[in-house]
MDTraj code that builds the backbone (N, CA, C; nanometers):
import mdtraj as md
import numpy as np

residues = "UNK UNK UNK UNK UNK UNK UNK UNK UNK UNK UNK UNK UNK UNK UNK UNK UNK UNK UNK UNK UNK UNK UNK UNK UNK UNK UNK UNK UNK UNK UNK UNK UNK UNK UNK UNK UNK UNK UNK UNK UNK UNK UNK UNK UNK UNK UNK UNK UNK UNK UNK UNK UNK UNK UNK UNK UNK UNK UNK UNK UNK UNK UNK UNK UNK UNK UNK UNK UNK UNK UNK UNK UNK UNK UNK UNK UNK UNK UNK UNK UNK UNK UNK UNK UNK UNK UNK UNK UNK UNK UNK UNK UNK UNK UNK UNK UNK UNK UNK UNK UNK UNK UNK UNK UNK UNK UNK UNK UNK UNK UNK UNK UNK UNK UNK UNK UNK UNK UNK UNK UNK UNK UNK UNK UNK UNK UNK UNK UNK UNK UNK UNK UNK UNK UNK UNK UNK UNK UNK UNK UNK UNK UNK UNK UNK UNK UNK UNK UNK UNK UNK UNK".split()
xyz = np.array([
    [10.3844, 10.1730, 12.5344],
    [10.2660, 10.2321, 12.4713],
    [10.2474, 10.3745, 12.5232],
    [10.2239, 10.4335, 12.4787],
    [10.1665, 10.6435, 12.4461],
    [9.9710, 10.6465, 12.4596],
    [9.9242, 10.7172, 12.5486],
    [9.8192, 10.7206, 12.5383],
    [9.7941, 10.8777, 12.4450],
    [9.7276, 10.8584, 12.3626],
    [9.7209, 10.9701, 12.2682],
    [9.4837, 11.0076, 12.2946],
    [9.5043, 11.1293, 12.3181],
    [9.3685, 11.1766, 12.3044],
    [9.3855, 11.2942, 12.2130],
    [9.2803, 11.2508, 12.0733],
    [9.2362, 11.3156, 12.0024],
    [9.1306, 11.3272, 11.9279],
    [9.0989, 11.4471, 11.8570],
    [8.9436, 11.4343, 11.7778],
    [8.9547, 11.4038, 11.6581],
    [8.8985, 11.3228, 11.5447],
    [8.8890, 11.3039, 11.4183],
    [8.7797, 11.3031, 11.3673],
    [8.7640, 11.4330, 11.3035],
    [8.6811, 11.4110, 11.2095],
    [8.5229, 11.4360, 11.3088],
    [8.5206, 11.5163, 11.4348],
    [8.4284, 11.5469, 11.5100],
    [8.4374, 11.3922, 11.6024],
    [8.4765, 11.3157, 11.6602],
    [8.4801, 11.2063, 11.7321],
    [8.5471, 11.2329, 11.7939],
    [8.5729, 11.2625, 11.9266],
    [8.6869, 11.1988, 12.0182],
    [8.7037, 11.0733, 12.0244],
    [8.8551, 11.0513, 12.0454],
    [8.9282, 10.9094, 12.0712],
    [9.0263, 10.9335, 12.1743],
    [9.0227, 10.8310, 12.2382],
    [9.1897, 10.7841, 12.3338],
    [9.1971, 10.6437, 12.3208],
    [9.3143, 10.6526, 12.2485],
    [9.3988, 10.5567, 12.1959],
    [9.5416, 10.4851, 12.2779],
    [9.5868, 10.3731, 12.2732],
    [9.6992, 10.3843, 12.3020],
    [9.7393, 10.3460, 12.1573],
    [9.9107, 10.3729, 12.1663],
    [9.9581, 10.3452, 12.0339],
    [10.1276, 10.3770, 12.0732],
    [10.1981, 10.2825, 11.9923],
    [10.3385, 10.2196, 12.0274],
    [10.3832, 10.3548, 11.9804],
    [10.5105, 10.3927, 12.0431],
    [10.6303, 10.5205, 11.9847],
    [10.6243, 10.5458, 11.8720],
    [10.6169, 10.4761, 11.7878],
    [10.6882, 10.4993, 11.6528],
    [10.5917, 10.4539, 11.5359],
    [10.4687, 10.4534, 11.5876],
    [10.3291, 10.4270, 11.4496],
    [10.3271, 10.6222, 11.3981],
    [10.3213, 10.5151, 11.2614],
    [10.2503, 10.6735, 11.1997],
    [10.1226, 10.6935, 11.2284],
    [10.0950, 10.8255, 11.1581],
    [9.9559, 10.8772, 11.2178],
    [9.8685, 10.8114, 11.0967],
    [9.9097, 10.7966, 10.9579],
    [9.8743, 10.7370, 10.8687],
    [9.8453, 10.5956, 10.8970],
    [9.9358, 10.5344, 10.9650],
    [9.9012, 10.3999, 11.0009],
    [9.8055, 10.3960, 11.1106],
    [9.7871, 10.4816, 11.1932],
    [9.7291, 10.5025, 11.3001],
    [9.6074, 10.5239, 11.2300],
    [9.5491, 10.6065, 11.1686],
    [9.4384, 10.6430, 11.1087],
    [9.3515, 10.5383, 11.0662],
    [9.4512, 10.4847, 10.9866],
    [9.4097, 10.3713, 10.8849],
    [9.3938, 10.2349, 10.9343],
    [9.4677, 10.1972, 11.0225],
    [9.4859, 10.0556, 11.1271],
    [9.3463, 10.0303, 11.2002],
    [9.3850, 10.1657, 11.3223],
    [9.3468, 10.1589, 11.4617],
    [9.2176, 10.2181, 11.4448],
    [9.1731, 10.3428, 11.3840],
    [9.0571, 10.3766, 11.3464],
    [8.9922, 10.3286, 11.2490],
    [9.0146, 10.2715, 11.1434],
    [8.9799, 10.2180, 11.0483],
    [8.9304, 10.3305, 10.9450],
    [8.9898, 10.4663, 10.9049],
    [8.9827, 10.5294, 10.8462],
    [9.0677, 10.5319, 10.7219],
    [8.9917, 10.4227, 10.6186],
    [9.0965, 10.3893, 10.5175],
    [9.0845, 10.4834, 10.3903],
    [9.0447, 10.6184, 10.3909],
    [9.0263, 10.7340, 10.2803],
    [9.1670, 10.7912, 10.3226],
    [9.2189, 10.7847, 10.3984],
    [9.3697, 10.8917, 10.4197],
    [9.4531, 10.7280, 10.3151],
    [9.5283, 10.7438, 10.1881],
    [9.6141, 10.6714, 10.1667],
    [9.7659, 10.6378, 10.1566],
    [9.8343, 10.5580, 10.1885],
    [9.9269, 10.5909, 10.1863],
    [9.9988, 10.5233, 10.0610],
    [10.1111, 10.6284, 9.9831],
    [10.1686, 10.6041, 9.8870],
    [10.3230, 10.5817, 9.8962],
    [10.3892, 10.7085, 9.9165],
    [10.5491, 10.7009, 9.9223],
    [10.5957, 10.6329, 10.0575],
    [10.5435, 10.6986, 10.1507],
    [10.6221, 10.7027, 10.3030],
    [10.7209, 10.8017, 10.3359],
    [10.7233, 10.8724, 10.2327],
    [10.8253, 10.9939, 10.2596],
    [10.7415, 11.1326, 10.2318],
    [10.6151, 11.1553, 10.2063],
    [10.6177, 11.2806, 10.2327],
    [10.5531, 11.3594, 10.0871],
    [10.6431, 11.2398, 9.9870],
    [10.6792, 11.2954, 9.8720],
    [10.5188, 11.2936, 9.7109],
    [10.4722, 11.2219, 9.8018],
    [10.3055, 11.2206, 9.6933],
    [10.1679, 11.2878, 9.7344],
    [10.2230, 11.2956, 9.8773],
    [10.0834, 11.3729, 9.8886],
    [9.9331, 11.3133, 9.9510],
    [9.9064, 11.1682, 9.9148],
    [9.8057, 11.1147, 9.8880],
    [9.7677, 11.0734, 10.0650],
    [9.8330, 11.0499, 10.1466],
    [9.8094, 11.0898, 10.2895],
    [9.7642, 11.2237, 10.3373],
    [9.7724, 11.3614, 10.2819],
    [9.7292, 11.4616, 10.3154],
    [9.6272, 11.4562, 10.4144],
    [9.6473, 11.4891, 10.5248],
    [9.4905, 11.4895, 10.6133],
    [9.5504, 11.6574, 10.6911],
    [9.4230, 11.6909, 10.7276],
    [9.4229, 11.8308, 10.8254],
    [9.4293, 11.8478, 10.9878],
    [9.5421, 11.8804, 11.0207],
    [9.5973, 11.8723, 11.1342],
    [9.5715, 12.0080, 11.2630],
    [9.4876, 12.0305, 11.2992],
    [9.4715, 12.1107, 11.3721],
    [9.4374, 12.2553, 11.2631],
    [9.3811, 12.2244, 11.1781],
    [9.3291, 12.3426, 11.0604],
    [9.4272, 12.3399, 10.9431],
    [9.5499, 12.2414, 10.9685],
    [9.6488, 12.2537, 10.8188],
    [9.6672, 12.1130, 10.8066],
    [9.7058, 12.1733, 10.6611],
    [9.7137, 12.0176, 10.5704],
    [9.8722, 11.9622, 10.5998],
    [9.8600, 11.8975, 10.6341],
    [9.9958, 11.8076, 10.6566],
    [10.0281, 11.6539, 10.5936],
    [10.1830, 11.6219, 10.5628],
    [10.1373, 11.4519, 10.5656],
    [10.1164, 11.3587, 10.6298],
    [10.0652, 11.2436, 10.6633],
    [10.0382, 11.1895, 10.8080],
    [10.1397, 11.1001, 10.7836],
    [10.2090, 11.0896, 10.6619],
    [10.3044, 10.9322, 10.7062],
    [10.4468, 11.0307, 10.7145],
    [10.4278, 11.1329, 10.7781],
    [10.5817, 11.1737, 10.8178],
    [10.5278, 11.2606, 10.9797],
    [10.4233, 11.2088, 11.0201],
    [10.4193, 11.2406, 11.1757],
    [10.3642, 11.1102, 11.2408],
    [10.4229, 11.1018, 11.4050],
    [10.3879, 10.9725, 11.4743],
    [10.2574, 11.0287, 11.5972],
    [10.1793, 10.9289, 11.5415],
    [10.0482, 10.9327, 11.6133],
    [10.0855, 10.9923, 11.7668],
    [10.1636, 10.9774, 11.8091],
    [10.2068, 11.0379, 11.9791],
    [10.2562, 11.1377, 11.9435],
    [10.2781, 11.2100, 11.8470],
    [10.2559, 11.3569, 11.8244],
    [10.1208, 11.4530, 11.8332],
    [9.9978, 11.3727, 11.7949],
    [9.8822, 11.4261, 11.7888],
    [9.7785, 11.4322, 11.8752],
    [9.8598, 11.4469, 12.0114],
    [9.7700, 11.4125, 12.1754],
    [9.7372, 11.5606, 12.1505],
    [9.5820, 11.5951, 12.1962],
    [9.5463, 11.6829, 12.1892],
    [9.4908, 11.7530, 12.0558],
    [9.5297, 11.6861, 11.9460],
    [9.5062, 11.7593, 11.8505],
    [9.3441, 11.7391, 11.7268],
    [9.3007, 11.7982, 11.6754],
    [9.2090, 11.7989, 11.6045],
    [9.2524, 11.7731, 11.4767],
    [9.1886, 11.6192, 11.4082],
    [9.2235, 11.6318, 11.2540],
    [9.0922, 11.6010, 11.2033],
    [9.1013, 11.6267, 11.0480],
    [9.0023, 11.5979, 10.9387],
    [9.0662, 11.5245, 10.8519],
    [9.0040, 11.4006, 10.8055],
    [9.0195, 11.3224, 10.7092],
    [8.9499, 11.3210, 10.5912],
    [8.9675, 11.2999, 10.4887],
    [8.8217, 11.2520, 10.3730],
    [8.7294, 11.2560, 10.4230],
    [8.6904, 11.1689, 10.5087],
    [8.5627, 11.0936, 10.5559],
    [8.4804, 11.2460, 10.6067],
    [8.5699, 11.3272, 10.6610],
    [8.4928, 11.4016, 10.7647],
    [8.5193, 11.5393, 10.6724],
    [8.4757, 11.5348, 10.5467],
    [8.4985, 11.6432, 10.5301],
    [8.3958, 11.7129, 10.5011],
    [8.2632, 11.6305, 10.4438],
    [8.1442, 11.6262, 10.3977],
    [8.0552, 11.5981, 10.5314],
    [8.1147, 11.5502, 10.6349],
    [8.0369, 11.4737, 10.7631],
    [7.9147, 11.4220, 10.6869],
    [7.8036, 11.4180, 10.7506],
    [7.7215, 11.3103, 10.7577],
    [7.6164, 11.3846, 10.6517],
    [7.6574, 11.4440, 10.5882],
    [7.5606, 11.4887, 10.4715],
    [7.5951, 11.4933, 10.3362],
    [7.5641, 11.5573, 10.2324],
    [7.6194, 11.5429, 10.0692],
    [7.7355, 11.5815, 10.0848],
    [7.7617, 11.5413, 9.9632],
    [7.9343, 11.5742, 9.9114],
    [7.9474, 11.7265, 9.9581],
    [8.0598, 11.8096, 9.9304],
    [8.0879, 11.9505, 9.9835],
    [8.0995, 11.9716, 9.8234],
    [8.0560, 12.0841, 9.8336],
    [8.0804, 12.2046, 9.6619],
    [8.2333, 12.1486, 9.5910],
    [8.3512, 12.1220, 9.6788],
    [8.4311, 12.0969, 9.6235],
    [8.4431, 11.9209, 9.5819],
    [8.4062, 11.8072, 9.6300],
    [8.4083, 11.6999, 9.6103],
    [8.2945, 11.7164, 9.4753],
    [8.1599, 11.7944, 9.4746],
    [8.0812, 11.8050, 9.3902],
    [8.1851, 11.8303, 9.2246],
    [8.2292, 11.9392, 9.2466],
    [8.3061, 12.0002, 9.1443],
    [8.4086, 11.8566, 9.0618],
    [8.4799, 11.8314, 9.1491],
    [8.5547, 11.7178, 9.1255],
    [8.4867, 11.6270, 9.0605],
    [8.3262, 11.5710, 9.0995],
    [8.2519, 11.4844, 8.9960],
    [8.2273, 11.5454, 8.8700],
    [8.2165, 11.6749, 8.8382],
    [8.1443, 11.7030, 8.7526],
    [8.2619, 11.7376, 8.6566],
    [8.3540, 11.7671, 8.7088],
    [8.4745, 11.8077, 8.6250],
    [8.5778, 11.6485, 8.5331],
    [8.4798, 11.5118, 8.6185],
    [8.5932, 11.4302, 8.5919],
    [8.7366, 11.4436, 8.6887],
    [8.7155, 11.5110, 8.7435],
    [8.8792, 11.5111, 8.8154],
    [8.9219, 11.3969, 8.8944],
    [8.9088, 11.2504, 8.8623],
    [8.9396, 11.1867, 8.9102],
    [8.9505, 11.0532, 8.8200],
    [9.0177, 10.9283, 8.8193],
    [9.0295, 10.8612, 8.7277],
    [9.0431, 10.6732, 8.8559],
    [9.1462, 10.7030, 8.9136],
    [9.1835, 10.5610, 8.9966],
    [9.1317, 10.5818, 9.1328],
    [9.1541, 10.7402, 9.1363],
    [9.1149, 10.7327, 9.3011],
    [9.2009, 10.7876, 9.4006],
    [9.3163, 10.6979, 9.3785],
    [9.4371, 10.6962, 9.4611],
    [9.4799, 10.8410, 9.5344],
    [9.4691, 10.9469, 9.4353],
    [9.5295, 11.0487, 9.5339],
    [9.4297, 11.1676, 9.5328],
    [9.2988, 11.1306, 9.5104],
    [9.1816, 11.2354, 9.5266],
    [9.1711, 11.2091, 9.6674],
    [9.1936, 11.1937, 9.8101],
    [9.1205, 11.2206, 9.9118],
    [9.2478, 11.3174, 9.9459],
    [9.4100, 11.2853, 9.9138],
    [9.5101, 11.3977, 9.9430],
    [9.4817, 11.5129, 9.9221],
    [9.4323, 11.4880, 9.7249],
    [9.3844, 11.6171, 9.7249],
    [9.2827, 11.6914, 9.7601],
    [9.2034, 11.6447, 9.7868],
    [9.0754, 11.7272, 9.8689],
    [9.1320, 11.7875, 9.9777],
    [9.1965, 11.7373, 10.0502],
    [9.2078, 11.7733, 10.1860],
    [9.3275, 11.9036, 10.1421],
    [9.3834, 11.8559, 10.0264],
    [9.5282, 11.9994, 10.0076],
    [9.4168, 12.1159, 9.9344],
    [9.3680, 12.1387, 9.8822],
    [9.2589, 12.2132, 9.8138],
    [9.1661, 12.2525, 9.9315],
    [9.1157, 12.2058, 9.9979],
    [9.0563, 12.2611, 10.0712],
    [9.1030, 12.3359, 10.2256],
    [9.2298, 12.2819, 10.2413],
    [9.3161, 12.3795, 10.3283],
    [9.3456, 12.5098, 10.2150],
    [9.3960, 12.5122, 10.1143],
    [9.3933, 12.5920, 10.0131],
    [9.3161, 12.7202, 10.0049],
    [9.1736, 12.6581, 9.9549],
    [9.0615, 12.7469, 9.9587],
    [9.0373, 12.8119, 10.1049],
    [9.0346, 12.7205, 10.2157],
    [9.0051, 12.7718, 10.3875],
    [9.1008, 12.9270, 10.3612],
    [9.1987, 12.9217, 10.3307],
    [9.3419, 13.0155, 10.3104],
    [9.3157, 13.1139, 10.2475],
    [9.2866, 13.0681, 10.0963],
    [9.2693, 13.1778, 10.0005],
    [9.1393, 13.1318, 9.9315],
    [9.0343, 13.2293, 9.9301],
    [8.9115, 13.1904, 9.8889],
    [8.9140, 13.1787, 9.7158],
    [8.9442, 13.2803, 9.7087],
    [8.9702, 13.3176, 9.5060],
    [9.1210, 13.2908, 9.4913],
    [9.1576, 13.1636, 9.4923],
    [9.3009, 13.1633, 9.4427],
    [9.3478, 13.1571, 9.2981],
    [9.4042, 13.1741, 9.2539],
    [9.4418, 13.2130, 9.0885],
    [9.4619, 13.0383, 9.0118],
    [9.4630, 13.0520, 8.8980],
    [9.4915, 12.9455, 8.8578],
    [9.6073, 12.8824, 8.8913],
    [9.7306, 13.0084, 8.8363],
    [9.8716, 12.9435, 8.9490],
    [9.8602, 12.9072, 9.0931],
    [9.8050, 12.9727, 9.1519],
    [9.8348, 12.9362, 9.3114],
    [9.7949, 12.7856, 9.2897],
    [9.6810, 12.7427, 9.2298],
    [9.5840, 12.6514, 9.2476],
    [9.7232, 12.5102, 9.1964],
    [9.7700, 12.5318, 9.0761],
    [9.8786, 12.4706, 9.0294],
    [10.0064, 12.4414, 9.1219],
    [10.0498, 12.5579, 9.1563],
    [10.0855, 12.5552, 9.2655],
    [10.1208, 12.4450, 9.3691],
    [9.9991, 12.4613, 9.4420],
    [9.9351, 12.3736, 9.5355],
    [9.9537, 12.2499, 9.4780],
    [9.8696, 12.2389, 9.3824],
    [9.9108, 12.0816, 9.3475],
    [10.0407, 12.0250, 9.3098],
    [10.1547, 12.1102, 9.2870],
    [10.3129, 12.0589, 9.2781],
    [10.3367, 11.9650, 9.3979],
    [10.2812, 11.9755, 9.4913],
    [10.3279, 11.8541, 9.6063],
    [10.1924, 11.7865, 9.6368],
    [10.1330, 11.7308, 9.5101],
    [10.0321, 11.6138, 9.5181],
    [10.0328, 11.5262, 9.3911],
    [10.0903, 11.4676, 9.3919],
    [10.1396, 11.3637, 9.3049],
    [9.9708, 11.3139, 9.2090],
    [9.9683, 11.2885, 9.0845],
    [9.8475, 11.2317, 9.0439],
    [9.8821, 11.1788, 8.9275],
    [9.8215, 11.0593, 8.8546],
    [9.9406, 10.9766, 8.7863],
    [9.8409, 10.9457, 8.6540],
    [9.6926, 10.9591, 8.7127],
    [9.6189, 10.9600, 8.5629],
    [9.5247, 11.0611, 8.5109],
    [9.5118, 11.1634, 8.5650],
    [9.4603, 11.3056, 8.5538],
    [9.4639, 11.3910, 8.4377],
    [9.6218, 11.4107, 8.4655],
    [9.6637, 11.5021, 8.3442],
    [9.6654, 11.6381, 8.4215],
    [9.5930, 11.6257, 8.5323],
    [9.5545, 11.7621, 8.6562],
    [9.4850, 11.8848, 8.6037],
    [9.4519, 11.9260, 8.4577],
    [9.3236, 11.9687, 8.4262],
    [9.2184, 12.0125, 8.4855],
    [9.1523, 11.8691, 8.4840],
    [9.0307, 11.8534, 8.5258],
    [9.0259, 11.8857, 8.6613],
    [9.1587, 11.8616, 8.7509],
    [9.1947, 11.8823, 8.8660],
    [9.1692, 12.0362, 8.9009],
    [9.2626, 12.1142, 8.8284],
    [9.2694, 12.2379, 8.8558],
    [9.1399, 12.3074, 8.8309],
    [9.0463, 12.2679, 8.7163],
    [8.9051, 12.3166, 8.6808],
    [8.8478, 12.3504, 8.8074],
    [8.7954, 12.1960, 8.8781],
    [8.7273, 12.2078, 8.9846],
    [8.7381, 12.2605, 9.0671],
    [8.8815, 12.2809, 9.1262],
    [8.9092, 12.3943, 9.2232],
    [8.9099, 12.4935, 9.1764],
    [8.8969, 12.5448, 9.0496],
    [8.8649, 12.6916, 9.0292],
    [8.7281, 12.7317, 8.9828],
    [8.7071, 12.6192, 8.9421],
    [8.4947, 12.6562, 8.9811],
    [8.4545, 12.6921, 9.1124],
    [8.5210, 12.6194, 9.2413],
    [8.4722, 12.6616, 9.3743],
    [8.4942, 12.7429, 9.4142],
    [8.6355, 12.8314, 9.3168],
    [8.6835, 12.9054, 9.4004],
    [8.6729, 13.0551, 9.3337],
    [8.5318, 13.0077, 9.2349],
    [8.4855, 13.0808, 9.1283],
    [8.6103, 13.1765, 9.0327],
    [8.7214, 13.1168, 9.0245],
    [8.8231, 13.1696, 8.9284],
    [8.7991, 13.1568, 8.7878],
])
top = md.Topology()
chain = top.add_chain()
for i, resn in enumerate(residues, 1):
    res = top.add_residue(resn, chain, resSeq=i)
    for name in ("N", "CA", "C"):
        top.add_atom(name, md.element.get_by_symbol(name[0]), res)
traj = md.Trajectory(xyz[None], top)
């Protein structure tokens, strides 16, 4: 076992956790933070996206004993303990969401996004979403909302 100390989502934790758990599994297991989801296991959908020390990363291609020391944000903590954020808002109002499944990836990739580039273009915004997989969208409605916030 790895003793891992880190913050999520404004909480400190120290954890132990075996060599070879993902951080996705770690998240989701051991914390019980079940808004990070996991889809492929490779990297390749996106829908794990959580924020890793200020960047968006995937969590099911890093092992929780990588993240001693480190600061992440999940879904949960993105809004903390008050209303939705302008961008989760947008997302309701736009429809940008249909099953679920890979709206907390994308929040978290959009909003590393916006942290980055405040006014990003419609392409960038498109962009961005090329490595977030979404299967009943159409990504539209997707791209709307992030460009209402990002007043484009």
């Amino acid at each position: 076992m790895i003793s891992v100390r880190t913050t999520v989502n404004g909480r400190r934790y120290q954890e132990e956790v075996e060599p070879r758990l993902l951080l996705s599994d770690f998240l989701r297991g051991q914390l019980g933070l079940t808004g990070t989801h996991v889809g492929c296991e490779h990297g390749v959908c996106g829908a794990c996206t959580v924020r890793l020390d200020g960047v968006a990363v995937r969590s099911c291609l890093l092992l929780a004993a990588q993240i001693d020391g480190s600061e992440i944000v999940t879904v949960e903590g993105l809004a903390g303990n008050s209303d939705l954020t302008p961008l989760q808002e947008a997302f309701r109002r736009h429809h940008a969401l249909q099953c679920g499944f890979c709206t907390p990836g994308i929040l978290i990739a959009a909003e590393d996004l916006l942290s980055r580039e405040p006014t990003p273009t419609r392409k960038e915004i498109v962009d961005m979403l090329s490595g977030q997989l979404c299967r009943c969208t159409g990504y539209t409605p997707i791209v709307d909302a992030i460009a209402e916030v990002a007043g484009a």
